[in-house]
N, C-alpha and C positions, 0 to 999 in steps of 0.2 A: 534200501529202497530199490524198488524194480521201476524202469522209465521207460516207457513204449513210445516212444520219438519215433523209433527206426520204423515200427511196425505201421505203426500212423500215417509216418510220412512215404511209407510204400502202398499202402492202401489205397493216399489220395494221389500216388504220383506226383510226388512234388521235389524240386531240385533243393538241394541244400542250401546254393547258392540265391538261388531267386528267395527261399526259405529266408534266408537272411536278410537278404535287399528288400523286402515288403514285410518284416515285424520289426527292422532295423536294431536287432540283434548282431552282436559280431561273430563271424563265423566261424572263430575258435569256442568261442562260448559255444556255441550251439554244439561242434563238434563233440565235445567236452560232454554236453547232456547226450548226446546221441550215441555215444562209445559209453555210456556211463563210467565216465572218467571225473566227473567235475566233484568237488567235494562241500560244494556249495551252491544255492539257487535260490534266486534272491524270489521271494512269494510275487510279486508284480512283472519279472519274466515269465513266470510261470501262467500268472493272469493272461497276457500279452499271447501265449503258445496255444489258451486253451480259445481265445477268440479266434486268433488266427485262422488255428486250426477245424474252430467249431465244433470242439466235445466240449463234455462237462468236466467240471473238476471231480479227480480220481481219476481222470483216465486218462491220463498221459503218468502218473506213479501212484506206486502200491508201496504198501510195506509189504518186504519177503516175509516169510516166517522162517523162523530157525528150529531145527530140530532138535533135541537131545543132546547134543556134542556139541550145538553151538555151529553149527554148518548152515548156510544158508536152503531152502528147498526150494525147488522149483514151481 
């Protein structure tokens, strides 16, 4: 899965930290979604990111596609 956290959150200029202090996520966990490092995410975070945020769901992840060999594409 592709997660545009980083992109989102440079679009609307928003701090990671305040990011955390007003969805009262922790802000490892967020770090985690925002390096796509986390290997877990729970559906009602994710609810929580798309209010916040104010997109719709899908647009904070995608599924990659994989090519032929099993590599992920861009």
């Amino acid at each position: 899965m592709k997660c545009h956290l980083s992109k989102i959150l440079g679009e609307k200029r928003l701090k990671m930290s305040d990011f955390s202090r007003n969805t009262g996520i922790n802000s490892d966990t967020l770090r985690g979604i925002f390096n796509e490092t986390a290997t877990r995410v729970e559906l009602n975070m994710v609810e929580t990111l798309d209010e916040y945020l104010k997109i719709e769901e899908g647009d904070l992840y995608e599924l990659a596609k994989k090519n032929i060999e099993g590599k992920i594409e861009d």
